[in-house]
C-alpha positions as CSV (number, residue, x, y, z in Angstrom):
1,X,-21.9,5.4,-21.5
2,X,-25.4,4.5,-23.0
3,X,-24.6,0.8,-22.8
4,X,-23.2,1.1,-19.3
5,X,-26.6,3.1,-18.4
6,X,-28.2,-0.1,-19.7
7,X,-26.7,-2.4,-17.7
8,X,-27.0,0.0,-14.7
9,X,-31.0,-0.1,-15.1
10,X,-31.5,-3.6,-15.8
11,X,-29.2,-4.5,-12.9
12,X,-31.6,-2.4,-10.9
13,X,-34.3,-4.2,-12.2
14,X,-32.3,-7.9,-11.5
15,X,-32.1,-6.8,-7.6
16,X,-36.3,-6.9,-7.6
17,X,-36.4,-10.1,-9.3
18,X,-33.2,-11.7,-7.1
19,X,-35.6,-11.0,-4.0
20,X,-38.9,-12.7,-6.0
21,X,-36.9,-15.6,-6.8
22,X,-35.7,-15.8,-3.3
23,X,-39.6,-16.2,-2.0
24,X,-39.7,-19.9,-3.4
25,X,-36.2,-21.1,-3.7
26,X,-33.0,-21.4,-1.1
27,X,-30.1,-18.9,-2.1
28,X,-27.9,-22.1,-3.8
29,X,-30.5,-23.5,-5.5
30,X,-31.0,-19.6,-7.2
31,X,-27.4,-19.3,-7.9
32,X,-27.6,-22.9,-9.6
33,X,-30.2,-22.5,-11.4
34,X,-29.5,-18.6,-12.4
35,X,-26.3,-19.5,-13.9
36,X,-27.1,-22.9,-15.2
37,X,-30.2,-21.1,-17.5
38,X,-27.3,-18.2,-18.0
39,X,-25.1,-20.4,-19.6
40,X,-27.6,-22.1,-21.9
41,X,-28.7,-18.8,-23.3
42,X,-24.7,-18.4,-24.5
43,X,-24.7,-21.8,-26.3
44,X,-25.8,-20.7,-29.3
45,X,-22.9,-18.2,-29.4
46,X,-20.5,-21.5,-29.2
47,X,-19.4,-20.8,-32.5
48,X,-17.8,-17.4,-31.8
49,X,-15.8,-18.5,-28.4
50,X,-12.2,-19.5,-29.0
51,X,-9.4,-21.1,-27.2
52,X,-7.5,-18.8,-24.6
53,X,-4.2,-19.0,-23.7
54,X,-3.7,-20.6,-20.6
55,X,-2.8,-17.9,-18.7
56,X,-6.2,-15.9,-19.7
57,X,-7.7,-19.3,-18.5
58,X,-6.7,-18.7,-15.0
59,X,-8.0,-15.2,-14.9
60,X,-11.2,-16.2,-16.1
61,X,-11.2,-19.0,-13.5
62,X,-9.9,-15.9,-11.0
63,X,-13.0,-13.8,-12.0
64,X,-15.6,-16.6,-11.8
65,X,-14.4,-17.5,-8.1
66,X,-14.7,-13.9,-7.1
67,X,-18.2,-13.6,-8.3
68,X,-18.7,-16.9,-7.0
69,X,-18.2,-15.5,-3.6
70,X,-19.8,-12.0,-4.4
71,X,-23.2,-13.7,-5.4
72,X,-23.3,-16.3,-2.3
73,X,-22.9,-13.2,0.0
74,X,-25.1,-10.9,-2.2
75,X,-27.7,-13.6,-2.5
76,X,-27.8,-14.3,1.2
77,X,-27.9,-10.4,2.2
78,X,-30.6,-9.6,-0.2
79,X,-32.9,-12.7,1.4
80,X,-33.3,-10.9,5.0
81,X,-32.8,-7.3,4.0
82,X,-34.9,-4.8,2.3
83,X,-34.1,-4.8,-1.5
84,X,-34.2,-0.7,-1.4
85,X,-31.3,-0.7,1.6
86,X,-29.8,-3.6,0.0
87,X,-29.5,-1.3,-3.6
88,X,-28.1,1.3,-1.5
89,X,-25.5,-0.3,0.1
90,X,-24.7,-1.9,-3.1
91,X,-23.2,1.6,-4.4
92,X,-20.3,1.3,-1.6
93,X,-18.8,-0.8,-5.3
94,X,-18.3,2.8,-6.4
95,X,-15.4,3.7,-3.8
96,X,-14.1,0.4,-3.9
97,X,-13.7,0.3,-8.0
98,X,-12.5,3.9,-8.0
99,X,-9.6,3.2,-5.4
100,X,-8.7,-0.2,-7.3
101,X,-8.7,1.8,-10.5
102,X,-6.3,4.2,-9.5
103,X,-4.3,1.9,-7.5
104,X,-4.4,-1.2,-10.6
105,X,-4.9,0.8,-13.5
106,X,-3.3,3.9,-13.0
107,X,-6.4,6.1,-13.6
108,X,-6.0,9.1,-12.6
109,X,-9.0,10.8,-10.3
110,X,-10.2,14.3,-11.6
111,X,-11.3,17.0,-9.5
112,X,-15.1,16.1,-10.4
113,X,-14.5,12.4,-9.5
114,X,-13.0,12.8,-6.3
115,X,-15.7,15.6,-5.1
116,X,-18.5,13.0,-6.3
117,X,-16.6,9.8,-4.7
118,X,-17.0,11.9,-1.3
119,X,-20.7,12.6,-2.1
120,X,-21.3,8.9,-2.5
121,X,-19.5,8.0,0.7
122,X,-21.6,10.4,2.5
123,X,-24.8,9.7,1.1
124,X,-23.8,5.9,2.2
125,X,-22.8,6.9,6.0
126,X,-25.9,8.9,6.1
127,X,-27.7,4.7,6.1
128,X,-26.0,4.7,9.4
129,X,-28.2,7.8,11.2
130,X,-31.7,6.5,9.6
131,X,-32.9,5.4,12.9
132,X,-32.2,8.5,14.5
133,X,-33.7,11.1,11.6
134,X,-37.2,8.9,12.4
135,X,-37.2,9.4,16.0
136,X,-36.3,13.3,15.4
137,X,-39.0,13.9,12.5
138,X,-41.4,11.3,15.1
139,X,-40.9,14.1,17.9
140,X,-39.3,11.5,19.9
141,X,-41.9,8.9,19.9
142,X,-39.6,6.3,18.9
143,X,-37.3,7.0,21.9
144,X,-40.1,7.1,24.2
145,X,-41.3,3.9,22.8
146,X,-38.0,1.5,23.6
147,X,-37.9,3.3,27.1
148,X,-41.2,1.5,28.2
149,X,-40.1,-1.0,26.5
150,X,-37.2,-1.8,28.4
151,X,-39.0,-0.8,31.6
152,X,-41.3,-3.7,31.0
153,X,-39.8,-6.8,29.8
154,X,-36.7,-6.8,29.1
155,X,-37.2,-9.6,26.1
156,X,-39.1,-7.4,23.3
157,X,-36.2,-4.8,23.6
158,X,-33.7,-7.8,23.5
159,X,-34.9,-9.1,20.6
160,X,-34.8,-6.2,19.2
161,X,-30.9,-5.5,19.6
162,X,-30.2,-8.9,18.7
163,X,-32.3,-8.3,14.7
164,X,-30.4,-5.4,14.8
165,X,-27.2,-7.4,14.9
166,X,-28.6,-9.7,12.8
167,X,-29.1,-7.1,10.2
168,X,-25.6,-5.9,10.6
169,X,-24.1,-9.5,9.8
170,X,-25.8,-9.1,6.2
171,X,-25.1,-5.7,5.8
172,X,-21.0,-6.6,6.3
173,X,-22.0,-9.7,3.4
174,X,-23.5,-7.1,1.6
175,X,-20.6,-5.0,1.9
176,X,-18.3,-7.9,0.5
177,X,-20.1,-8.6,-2.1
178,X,-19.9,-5.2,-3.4
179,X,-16.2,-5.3,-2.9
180,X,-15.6,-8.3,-5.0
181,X,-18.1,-7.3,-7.8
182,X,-15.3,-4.3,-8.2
183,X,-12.6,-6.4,-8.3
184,X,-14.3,-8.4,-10.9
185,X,-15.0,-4.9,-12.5
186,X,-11.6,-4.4,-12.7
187,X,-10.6,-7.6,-14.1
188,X,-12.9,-7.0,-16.9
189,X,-11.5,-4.0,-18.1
190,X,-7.6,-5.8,-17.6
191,X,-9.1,-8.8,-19.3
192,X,-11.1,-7.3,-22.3
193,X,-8.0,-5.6,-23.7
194,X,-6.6,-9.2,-24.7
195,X,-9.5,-11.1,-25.2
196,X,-13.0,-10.9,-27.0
197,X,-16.1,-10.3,-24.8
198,X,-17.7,-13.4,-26.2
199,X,-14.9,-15.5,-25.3
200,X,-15.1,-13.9,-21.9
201,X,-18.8,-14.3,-21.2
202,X,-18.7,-17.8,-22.1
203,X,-15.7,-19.5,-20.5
204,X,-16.4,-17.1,-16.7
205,X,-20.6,-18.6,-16.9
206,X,-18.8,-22.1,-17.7
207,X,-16.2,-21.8,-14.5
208,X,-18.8,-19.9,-13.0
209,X,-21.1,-23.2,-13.0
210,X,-18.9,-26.1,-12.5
211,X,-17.7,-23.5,-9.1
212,X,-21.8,-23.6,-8.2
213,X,-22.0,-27.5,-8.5
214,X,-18.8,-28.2,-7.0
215,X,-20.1,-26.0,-3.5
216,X,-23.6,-28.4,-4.1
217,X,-21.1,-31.9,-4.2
218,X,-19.0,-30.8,-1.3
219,X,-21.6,-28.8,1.3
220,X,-24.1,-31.9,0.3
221,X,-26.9,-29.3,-0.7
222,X,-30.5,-30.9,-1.0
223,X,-31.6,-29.2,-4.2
224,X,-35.5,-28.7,-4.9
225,X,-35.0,-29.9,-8.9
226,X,-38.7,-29.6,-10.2
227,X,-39.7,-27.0,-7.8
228,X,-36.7,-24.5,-8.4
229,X,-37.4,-24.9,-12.3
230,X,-40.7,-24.2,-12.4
231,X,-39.2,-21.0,-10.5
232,X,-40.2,-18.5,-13.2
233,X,-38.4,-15.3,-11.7
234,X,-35.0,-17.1,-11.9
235,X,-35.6,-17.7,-15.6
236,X,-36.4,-14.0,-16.1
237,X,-33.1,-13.2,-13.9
238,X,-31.3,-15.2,-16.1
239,X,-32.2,-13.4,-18.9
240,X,-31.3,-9.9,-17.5
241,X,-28.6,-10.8,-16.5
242,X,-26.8,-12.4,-19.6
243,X,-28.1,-9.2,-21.6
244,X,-26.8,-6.9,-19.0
245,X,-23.2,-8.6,-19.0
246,X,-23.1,-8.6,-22.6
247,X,-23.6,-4.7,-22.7
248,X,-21.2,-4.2,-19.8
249,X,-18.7,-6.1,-21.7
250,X,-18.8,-4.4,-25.3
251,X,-18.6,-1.3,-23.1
252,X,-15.1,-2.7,-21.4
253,X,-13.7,-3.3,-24.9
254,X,-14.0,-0.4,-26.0
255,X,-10.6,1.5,-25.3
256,X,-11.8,4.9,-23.9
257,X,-13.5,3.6,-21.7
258,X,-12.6,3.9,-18.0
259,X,-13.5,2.1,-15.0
260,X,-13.8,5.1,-12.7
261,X,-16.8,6.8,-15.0
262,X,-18.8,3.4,-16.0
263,X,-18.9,2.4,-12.2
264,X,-20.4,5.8,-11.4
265,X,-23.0,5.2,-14.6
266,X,-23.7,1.6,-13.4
267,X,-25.1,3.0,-9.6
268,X,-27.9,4.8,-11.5
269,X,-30.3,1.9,-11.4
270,X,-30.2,2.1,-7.7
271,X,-33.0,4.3,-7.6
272,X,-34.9,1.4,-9.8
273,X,-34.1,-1.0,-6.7
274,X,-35.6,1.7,-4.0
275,X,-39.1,2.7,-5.9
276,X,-39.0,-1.6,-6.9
277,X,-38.8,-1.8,-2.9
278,X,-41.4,0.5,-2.3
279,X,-43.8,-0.7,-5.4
280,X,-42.9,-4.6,-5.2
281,X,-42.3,-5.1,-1.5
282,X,-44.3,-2.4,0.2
283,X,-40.9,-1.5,2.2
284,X,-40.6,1.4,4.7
285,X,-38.7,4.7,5.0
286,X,-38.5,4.7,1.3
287,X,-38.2,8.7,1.3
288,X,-35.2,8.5,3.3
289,X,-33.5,5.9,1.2
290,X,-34.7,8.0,-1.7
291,X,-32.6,11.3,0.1
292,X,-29.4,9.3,0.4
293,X,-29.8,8.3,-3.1
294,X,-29.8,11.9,-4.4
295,X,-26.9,12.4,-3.0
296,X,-25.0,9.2,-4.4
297,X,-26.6,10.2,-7.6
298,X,-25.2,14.1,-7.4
299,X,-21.9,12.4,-6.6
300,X,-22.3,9.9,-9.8
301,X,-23.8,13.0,-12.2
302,X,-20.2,15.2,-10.7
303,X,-17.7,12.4,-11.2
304,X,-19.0,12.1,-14.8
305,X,-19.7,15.7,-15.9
């Protein structure tokens, strides 16, 4: 539980730093980079990684694809949305892991869990009505406002509906992404059983890099080579994140541990990613955010008492 605390803080720190590094690079030529510093921090670890079967090859290779996809639609989300919405609808990864660990792994959902899986679906829904607590705690002011704006021109309001669809397209990717970062969830705990987390780490960042430079070769990306490198939040994302996965690992070898409880631990550092939103990024309707948050957290705190 403590190392899966860990890794849920630092990964709430790593969403900060994602949107930093996005300020002076393009989302591939993070992801490149990210992984390609990742991977260089394991080499020294060389010596410990051994030869898989082949089968354990392809799961690996199955794993890096999905977060392959998972980080390409996270990245892209995070970019145009606010980082403290963004950590928020990142915690949707709790209902999806829960479902696929009953449904994969046979885990079975306790009174307390399924209370506080309903708590963190409706502190998530509760995204959905923000707009419409403002207006109500504004006295109306905000409905007021689009009425004369739609009763002079018609562009501004528009404009408006059309970000707003906008936003929706990223917060579907977003969405995604946290479905596929439960699947790989899952696959960790299936694949840690047979294999060492070492050898895990190491071969998923290897697959995970040729996948990156394979997208670069086909799509034709223009990369930014000296200016991405001198990039100095990707370096320090790299970091995090190889010391986060290494902590999540241990935690999935360890044989009483269950998916179910360590994705509820891991959603803890979303309230990192808000105040990091509010501090870092000056972002709005923070105390909202903060409100749908409690909730997720009472629903994390009653699936794990």
């Amino acid at each position: 539980m403590l190392l899966t605390l860990f890794y849920g803080v630092v990964k709430g720190l790593r969403e900060i730093v994602k949107k930093k590094s996005l300020e002076k690079s393009t989302v591939t030529e993070v992801l490149f980079f990210y992984t390609l510093i990742g991977f260089c921090i394991l080499l020294p670890d060389v010596g410990e990684v051994t030869i898989m079967a082949p089968k354990f090859f392809a799961l690996v290779a199955l794993k890096s694809f999905v977060i392959f996809v998972a980080w390409l639609c996270g990245f892209r989300a995070i970019k145009e949305i606010p980082v403290s919405l963004y950590g928020l609808l990142d915690l949707s990864r709790v209902l999806f892991a829960m479902l696929l660990g009953v449904l994969l792994l046979k885990e079975v959902l306790s009174t307390g869990q399924i209370i506080g899986m309903c708590l963190v679906a409706l502190g998530l829904a509760a995204l959905r009505f923000e707009d419409k607590v403002h207006a109500l705690l504004q006295g109306g002011k905000r409905a007021e406002e689009e009425e004369r704006r739609e009763a002079g021109a018609g562009s501004p309001a528009g404009a408006e509906k059309e970000k707003k669809g906008h936003l929706w397209i990223f917060v579907t990717l977003s969405f995604l992404s946290a479905f596929l970062n439960a699947v790989s969830g899952t696959m960790d705990k299936i694949l840690t059983k047979e294999i060492s987390s070492a050898d895990l780490q190491f071969w998923y960042m290897l697959f995970l890099l040729l996948f990156y430079a394979l997208y670069i070769l086909c799509r034709k990306v223009r990369i930014n080579w000296k200016q991405t490198a001198k990039n100095g939040w990707i370096w320090i994302l790299s970091i995090l994140f190889i010391l986060a996965d290494r902590a999540l690992f241990v935690a999935n070898s360890i044989p009483d541990s269950r998916v179910t409880v360590m994705t509820l631990i891991k959603q803890s550092g979303c309230i990192v990613t808000i105040l990091g939103g509010r501090l870092v990024f000056k972002e709005k309707g923070i105390g909202y955010k903060l409100c749908c948050a409690a909730v997720i957290i009472a629903g994390i705190m009653t699936g794990v008492m």
